[in-house]
C-alpha positions in Angstrom: 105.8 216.0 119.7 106.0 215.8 116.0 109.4 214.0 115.3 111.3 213.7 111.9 113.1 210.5 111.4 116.5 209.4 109.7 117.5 206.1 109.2 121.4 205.3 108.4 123.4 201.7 108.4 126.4 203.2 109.7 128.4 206.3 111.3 130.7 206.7 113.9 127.9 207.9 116.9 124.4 209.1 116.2 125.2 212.2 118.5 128.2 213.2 116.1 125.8 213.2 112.8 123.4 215.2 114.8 125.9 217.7 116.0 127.2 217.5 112.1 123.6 218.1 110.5 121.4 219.3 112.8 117.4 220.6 112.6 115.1 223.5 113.6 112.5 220.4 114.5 112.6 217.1 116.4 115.0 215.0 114.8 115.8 211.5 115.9 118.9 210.0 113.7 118.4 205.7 113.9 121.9 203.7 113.0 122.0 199.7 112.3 125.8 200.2 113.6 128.0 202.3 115.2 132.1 203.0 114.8 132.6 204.7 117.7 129.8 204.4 119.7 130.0 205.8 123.1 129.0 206.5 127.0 130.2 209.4 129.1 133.6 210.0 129.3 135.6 207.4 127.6 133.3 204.2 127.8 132.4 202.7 124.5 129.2 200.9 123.8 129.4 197.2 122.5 126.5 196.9 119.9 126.1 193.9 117.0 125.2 195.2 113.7 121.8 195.4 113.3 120.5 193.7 116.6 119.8 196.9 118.7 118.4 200.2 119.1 121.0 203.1 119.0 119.8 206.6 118.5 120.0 210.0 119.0 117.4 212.4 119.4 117.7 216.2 119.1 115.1 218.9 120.5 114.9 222.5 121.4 113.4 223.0 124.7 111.1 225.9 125.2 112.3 228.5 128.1 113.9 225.6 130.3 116.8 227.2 132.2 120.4 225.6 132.5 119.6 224.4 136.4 116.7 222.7 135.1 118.9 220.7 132.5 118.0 217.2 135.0 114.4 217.1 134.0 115.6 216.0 130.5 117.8 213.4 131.7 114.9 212.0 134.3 112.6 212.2 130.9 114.3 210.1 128.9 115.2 207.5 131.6 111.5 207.4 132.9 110.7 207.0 129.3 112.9 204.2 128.5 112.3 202.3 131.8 108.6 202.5 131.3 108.8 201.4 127.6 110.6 198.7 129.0 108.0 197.6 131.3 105.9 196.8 128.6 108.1 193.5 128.0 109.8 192.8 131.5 109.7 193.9 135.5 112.7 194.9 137.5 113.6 197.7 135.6 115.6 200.2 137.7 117.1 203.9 136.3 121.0 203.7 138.0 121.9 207.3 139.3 121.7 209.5 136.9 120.3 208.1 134.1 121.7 204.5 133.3 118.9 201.6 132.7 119.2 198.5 134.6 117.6 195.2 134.7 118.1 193.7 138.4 122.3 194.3 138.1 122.6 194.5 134.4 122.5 197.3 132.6 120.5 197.8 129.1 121.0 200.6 128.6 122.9 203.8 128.4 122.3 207.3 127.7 124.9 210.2 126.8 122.9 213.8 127.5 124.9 217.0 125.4 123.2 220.1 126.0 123.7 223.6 123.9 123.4 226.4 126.3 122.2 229.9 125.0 122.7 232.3 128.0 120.5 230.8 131.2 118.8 228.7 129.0 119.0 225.0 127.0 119.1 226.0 123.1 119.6 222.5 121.9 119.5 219.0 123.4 120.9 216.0 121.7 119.9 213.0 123.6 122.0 209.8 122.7 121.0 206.4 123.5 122.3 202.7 123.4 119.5 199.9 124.3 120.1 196.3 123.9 117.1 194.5 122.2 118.5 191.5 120.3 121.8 190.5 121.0 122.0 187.2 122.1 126.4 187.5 123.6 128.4 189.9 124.4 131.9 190.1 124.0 133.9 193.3 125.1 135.2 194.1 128.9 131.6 196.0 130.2 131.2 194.4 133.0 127.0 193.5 133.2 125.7 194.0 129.3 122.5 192.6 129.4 119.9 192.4 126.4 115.8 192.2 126.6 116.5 189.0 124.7 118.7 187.6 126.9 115.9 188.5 129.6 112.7 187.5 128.0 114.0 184.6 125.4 112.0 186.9 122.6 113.2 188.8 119.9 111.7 192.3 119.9 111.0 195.0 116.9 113.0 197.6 117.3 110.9 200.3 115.1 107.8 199.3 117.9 109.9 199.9 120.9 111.5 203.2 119.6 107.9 204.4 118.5 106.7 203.8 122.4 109.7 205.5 124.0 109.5 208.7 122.0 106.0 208.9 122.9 106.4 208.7 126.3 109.5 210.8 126.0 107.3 213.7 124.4 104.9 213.7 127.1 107.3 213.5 130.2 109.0 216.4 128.7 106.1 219.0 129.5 105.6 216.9 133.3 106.9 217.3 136.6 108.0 213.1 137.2 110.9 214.0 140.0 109.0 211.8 142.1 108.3 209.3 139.3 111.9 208.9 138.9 112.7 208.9 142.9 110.8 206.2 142.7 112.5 204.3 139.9 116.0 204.4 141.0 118.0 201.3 141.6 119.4 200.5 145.0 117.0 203.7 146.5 116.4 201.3 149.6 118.7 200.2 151.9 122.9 200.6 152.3 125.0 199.8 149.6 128.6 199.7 148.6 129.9 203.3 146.8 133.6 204.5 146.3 134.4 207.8 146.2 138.1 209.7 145.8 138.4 208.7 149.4 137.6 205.1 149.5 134.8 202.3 150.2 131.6 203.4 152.2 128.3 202.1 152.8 125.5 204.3 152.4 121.8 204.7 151.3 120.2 206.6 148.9 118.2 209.6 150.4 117.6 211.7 147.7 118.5 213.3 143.9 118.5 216.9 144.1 116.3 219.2 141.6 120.2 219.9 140.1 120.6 216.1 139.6 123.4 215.7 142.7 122.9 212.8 144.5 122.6 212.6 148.1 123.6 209.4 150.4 123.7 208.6 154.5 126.6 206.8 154.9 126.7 204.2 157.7 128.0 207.1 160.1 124.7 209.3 159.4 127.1 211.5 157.3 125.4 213.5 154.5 127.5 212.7 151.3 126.4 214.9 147.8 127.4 214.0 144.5 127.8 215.7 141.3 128.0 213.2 137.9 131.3 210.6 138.6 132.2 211.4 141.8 131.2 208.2 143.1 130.6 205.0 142.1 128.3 202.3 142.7 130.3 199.1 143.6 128.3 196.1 142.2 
């Protein structure tokens, strides 16, 4: 993929100035910092000025129908995790599409799709990784930084080169299994909540749609859309 590239200090969320601009090509928007930064839902993203890699990239899938919107989120995360591998092991992708070292997390992704009839018009894929920070200081609960892993500072414009290039390729691929085998905690029971309490379950599967499907400790079948359960770590 060919990719156009803007570099800004500062604006409140790389996905707002794509949304605001916009691009008939492959855009990826790079900020030093961001205001208002942010996760799904209402989580914000702690990032020091100038230490990390936040970024948004926007594309316009080709015929790729609205149930098929998953493959974009198991894209990115594969390519991320991958990328990551280049500097440290025991990186994981937590369900659906958070990356993890062992039980921190590195980073995060935020996935807004434009819909045109059955089909994706527009992607903007958001992300948050921590390269450089050395502390962090708001309420996540397990930031984590490939500093704080390897003890090495990292260039940023090297890592975000290598991710969009895997990115670009794992677009056009069918990596369901790739990712399958990625994910963190897919062996063995674990702790989840759910509206109705504390279980123990393991990972079977992640459906083409993106649900997620645990055995709980009573062989009950339990599927999951997007934050309707919760992994208890």
């Amino acid at each position: 993929m060919n990719w156009e590239f803007v570099h800004i200090n500062e604006t409140d969320s790389t996905n707002q100035w794509l949304r605001k601009h916009g691009s008939d090509g492959n855009l990826v928007v790079v900020a030093d910092y961001q205001t208002a930064g942010r996760g799904c839902g209402e989580n914000r993203w702690e990032s020091e000025r100038g230490q990390n890699l936040l970024f948004s990239v926007l594309i316009h899938p080709q015929n790729v129908p609205a149930a098929r919107q998953f493959h974009i989120s198991m894209a990115v995360s594969l390519a991320i995790c991958e990328a990551l591998e280049q500097y440290i092991g025991d990186v994981s992708i937590k369900w659906p599409n958070d990356i993890y070292w062992r039980n921190g997390k590195i980073a995060g992704i935020l996935i807004e799709n434009t819909l045109q009839g059955t089909v994706i018009r527009d992607s903007i894929i958001g992300v948050g990784l921590n390269v450089n920070q050395r502390e962090f200081h708001s309420d996540a609960p397990n930031p984590v930084s490939l500093y704080q892993i390897s003890g090495q500072e990292t260039d940023r414009d090297t890592l975000l080169d290598d991710i969009l290039q895997r990115l670009g390729q794992l677009l056009g691929q069918d990596i369901r299994s790739r990712y399958l085998s990625r994910l963190y905690r897919r062996k063995g029971f674990h702790p989840y909540v759910d509206a109705e309490g504390a279980f123990m379950a393991e990972m079977t599967d992640v459906r083409e749609d993106g649900h997620l499907v645990l055995s709980d400790d009573a062989g009950k079948e339990r599927v999951y859309a997007f934050k309707e359960v919760q992994f208890v770590i």
